[in-house]
KOLGURO-727520 format. One record per residue (C-alpha): residue in three letters; x, y, z. Coordinates in steps of 0.5 Angstrom, whole numbers, padded with zeros to 4 digits, always signed. Layout:
! residues N
ALAXYZ
...
! end
This chain:
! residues 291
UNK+0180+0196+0226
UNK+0188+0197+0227
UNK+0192+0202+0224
UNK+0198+0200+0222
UNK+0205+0203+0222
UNK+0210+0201+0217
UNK+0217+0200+0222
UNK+0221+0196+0218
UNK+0217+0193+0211
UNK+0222+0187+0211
UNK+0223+0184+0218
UNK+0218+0189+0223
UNK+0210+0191+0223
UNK+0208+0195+0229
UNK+0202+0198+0230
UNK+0198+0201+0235
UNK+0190+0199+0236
UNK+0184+0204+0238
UNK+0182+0203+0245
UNK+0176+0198+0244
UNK+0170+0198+0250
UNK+0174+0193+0254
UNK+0172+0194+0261
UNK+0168+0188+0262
UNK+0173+0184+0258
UNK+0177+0187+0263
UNK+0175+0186+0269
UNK+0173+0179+0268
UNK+0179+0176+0266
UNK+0183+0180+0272
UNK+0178+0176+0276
UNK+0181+0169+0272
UNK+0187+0169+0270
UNK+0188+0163+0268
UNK+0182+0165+0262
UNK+0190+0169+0259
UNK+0195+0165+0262
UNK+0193+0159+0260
UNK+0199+0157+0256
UNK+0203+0159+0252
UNK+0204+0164+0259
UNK+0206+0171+0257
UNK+0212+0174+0260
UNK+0211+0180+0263
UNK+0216+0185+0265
UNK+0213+0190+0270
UNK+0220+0194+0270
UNK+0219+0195+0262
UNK+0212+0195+0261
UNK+0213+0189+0256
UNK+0209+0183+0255
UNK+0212+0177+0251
UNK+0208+0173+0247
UNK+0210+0166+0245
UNK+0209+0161+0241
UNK+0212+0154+0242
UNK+0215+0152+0235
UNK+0216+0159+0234
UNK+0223+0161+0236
UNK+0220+0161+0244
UNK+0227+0159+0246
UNK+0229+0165+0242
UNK+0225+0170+0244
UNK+0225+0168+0252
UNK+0232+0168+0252
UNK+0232+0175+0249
UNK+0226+0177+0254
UNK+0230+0174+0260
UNK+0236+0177+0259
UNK+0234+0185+0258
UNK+0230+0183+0264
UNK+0236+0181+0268
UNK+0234+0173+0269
UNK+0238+0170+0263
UNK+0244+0167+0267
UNK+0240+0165+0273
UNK+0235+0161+0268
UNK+0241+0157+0264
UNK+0245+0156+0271
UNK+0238+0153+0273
UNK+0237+0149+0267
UNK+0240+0148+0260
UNK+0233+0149+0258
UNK+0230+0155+0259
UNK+0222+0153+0259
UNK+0224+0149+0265
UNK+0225+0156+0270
UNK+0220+0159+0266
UNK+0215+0154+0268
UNK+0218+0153+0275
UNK+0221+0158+0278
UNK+0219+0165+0274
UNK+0212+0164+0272
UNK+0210+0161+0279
UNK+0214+0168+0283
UNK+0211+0172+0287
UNK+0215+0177+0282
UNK+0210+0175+0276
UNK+0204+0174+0279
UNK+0205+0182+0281
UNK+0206+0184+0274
UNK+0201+0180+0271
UNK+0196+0184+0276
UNK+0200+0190+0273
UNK+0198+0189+0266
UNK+0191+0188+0268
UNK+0191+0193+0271
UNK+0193+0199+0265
UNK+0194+0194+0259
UNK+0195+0200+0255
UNK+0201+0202+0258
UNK+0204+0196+0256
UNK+0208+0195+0249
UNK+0206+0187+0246
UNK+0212+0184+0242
UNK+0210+0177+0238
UNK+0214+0172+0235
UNK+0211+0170+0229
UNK+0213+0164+0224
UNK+0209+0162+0217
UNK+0205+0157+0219
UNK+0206+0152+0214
UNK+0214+0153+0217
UNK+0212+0151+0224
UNK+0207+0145+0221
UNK+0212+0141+0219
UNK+0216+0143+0225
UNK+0210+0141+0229
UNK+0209+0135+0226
UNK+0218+0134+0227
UNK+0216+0135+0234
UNK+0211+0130+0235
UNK+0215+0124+0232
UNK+0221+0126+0237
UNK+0215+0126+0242
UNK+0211+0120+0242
UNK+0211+0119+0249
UNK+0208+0126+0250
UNK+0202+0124+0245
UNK+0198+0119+0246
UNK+0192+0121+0243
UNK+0195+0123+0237
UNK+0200+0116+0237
UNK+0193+0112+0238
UNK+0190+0116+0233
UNK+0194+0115+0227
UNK+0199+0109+0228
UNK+0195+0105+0234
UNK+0198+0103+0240
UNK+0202+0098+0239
UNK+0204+0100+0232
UNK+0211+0103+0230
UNK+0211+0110+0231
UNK+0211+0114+0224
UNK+0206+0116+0220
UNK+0206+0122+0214
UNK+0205+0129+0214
UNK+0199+0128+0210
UNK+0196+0124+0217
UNK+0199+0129+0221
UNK+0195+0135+0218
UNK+0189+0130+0217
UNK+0189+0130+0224
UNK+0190+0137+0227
UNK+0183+0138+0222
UNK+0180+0134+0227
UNK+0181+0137+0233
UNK+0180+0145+0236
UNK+0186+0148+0234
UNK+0185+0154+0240
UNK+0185+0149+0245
UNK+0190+0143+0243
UNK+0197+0142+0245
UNK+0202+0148+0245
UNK+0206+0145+0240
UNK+0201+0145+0234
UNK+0196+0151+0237
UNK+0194+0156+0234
UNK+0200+0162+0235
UNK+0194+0166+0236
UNK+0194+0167+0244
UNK+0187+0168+0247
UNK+0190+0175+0250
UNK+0190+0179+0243
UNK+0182+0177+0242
UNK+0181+0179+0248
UNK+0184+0186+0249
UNK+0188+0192+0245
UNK+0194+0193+0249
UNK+0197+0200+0247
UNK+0202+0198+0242
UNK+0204+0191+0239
UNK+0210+0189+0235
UNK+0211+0182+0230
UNK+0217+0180+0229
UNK+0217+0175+0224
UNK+0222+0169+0226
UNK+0226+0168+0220
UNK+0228+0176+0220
UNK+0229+0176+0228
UNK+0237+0177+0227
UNK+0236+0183+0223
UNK+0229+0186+0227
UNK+0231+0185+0235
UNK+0237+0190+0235
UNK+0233+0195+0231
UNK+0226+0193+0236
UNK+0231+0195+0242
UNK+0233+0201+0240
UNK+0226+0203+0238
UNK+0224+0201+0245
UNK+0229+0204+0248
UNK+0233+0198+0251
UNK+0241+0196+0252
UNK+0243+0193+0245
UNK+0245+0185+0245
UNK+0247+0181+0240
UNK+0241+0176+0238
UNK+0247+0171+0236
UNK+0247+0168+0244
UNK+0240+0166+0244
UNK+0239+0162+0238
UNK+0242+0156+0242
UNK+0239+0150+0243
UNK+0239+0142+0243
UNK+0231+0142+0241
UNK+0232+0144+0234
UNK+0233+0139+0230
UNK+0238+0140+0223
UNK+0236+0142+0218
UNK+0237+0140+0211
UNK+0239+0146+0206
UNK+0238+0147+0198
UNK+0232+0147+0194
UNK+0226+0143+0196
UNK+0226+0135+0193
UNK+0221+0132+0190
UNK+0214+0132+0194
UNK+0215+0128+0201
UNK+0208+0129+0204
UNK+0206+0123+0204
UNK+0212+0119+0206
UNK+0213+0116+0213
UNK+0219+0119+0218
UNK+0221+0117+0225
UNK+0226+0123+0227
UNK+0226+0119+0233
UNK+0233+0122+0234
UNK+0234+0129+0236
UNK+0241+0130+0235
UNK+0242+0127+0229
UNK+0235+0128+0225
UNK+0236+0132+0219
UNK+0229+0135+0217
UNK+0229+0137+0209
UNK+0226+0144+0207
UNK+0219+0145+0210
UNK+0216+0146+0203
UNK+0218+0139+0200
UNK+0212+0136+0205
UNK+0207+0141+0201
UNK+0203+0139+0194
UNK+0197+0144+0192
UNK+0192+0141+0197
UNK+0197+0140+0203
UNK+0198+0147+0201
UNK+0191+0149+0202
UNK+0189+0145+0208
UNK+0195+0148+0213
UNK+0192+0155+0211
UNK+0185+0153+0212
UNK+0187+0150+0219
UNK+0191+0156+0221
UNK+0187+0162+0217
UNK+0187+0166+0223
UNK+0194+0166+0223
UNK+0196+0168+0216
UNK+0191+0174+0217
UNK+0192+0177+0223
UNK+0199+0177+0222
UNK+0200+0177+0214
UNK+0204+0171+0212
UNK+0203+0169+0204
UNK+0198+0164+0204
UNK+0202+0161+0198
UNK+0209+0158+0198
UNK+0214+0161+0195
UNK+0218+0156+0191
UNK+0224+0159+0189
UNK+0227+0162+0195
UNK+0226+0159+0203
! end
């Protein structure tokens, strides 16, 4: 069992897990890295003892870019690409410097602090559900599945979920994955911080002062041209069941997340992602009244 320490009761969780017999588990994914780092990759910082975890959907652009820039990579990663999944993947995550800190970590995992971005599950369904309609190209199966291949690409939100419930959520697209990485079944780091996207402006300076880290403004990192717009206000009525496009990233405007939601929509995206909702302590009910 983990013992929690209350840090921030709003914005920041930590809380520091009892070694557990880990040494076989240890030593068999050292042997095979790929069992850990088989997306979404950690980012490894071997100079701060940091490991970042990740989740696509889930503010990665944001918690990357603040990642990269305390470890002095930032500006090199944008003048590589607008778009920093692209050093990641071809640059960082295949350096010779990653691959040493990966070896680092498996070698005194309890050294290492755990930072985890967290989003509400039923926020980054309809987030992944957006994606997926932007997307069509990168989701064949899906597109075949739910609309045919010589169909239109649009489909409902209720199809969408119907179809996560037909697949194994632990080994899908990143996009639509458990937020769960294998890494936290497996092993107990020495220390894990959450943060919850929507208060990540408020937790990061605080988590940096915590850690000991230079002081930067979270404003810098929240930059992006794969976000789509969001509409504001209160939910309208009940739109799970209607068919959308959202073919136009630039221009789609995304109504709030809890107009996809009737009771059942409700109940079913908790039960596809309960691992999520209690390991990281999200409501499983939706707030109606405040975003």
């Amino acid at each position: 069992m983990a013992t929690y320490k209350i840090f921030d009761a709003l914005t920041l969780r930590t809380f520091v897990a009892r070694r557990r017999k880990r040494n076989k588990s240890i030593r068999q994914i050292a042997a095979n890295l790929h069992s850990v780092t088989y997306g979404p990759q950690p980012i490894v910082d071997l100079r701060n003892k940091i490991v970042l975890l990740w989740s696509a959907k889930a503010g990665s652009v944001f918690a990357i870019k603040w990642m990269f820039k305390h470890m002095g990579l930032l500006e090199e990663a944008l003048a590589f690409h607008p778009w920093i999944h692209c050093y990641r993947m071809k640059v960082f995550c295949v350096s010779d410097r990653y691959k040493a800190a990966v070896e680092d970590f498996f070698q005194s995992p309890l050294s290492y602090r755990v930072i985890k971005f967290v989003r509400s599950p039923f926020k980054r369904a309809v987030s992944s559900y957006v994606h997926v309609l932007q997307n069509a190209e990168r989701n064949s199966d899906l597109v075949k599945t739910l609309v045919g291949a010589e169909q239109k690409f649009t489909f409902s939100f209720d199809q969408f979920v119907g179809y996560l419930g037909t697949i194994d959520l632990r080994n899908s697209d990143v996009h639509y994955r458990t937020q769960t990485h294998q890494l936290e079944r497996e092993l107990s780091p020495g220390s894990v911080f959450l943060l919850n996207l929507d208060h990540s402006m408020e937790s990061l300076p605080k988590l940096e002062s915590y850690l000991g880290l230079p002081q930067t403004d979270p404003q810098q990192y929240r930059i992006s041209s794969h976000h789509a717009t969001r509409s504001l206000g209160a939910p309208a009525q009940f739109i799970g069941d209607q068919l959308f496009e959202f073919s136009d990233r630039g221009q789609a405007s995304v109504p709030d997340y809890r107009s996809f939601y009737n009771r059942d929509l409700e109940q079913r995206v908790y039960h596809l992602y309960a691992e999520d909702f209690l390991r990281y302590g999200f409501s499983t009910v939706i707030n109606r009244r405040d975003p």
